[in-house]
N, C-alpha and C positions, 0 to 999 in steps of 0.2 A: 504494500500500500504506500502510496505518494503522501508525504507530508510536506505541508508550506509552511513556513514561518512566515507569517504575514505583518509586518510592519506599517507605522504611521508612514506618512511622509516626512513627520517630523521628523520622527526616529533617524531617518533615510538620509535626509537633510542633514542632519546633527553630525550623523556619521560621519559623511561627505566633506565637510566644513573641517572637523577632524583630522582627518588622515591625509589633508591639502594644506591643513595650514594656516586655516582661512577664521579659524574661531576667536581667538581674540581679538584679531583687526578689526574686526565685525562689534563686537562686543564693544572695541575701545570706541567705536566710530557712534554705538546703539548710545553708549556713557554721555560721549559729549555733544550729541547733535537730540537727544530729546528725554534723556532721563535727564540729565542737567534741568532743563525748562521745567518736566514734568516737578521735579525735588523743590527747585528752588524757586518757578513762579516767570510771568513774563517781568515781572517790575525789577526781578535781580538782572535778571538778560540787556536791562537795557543797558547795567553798567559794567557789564562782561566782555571781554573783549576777544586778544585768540587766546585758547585753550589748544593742549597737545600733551600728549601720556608719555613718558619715557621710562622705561622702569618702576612701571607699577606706582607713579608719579603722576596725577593730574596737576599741570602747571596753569594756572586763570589768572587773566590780567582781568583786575579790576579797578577800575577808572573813579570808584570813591574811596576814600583810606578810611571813612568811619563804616561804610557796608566790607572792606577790606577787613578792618579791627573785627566787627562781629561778625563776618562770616572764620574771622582765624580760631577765635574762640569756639565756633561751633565744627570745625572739620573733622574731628573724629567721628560724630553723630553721622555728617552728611556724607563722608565715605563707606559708612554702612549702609547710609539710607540708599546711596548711589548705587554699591554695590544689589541690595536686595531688586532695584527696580529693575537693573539688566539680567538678574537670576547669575552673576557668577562674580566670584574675588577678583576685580579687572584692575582693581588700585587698592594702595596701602595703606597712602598718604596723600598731601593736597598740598601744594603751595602755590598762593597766592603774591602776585608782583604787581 
């Protein structure tokens, strides 16, 4: 008798993305192009400027030094919170310039 192992496409997907290479790029791109917005709101965005991951490092320019002071205070929180909206450990740490 024939058995199939039958898969999501997720699954299929996930795989694929996996064994190419492809899943963190994705993830780091998913972090700072709309979990950012969704975590922190459109009103933080408008004083954000470019972001880019290096080592498990999200780097954010932000354009006010008192949203700068209390987003520094809160980075620990919002690297988890960042973390949990993309579903995987994509950053460690957060610095803001």
């Amino acid at each position: 008798m024939f058995r199939r192992k039958e898969q999501s496409i997720g699954e299929v997907l996930n795989f694929f993305l996996r064994q190419n290479g492809l899943e963190s790029p994705l993830n780091e791109f998913h972090l700072m192009n709309s979990a950012w917005r969704d975590v922190l709101g459109n009103a933080i965005m408008r004083y954000t400027g470019d972001m880019f991951i290096k080592n498990q490092t999200l780097h954010v320019e932000i354009k006010s030094p008192a949203l700068k002071h209390d987003l520094f205070l809160r980075r620990d929180r919002l690297v988890q919170q960042l973390n949990e909206k993309v579903g995987a450990q994509v950053i460690t740490s957060i610095m803001f310039h």
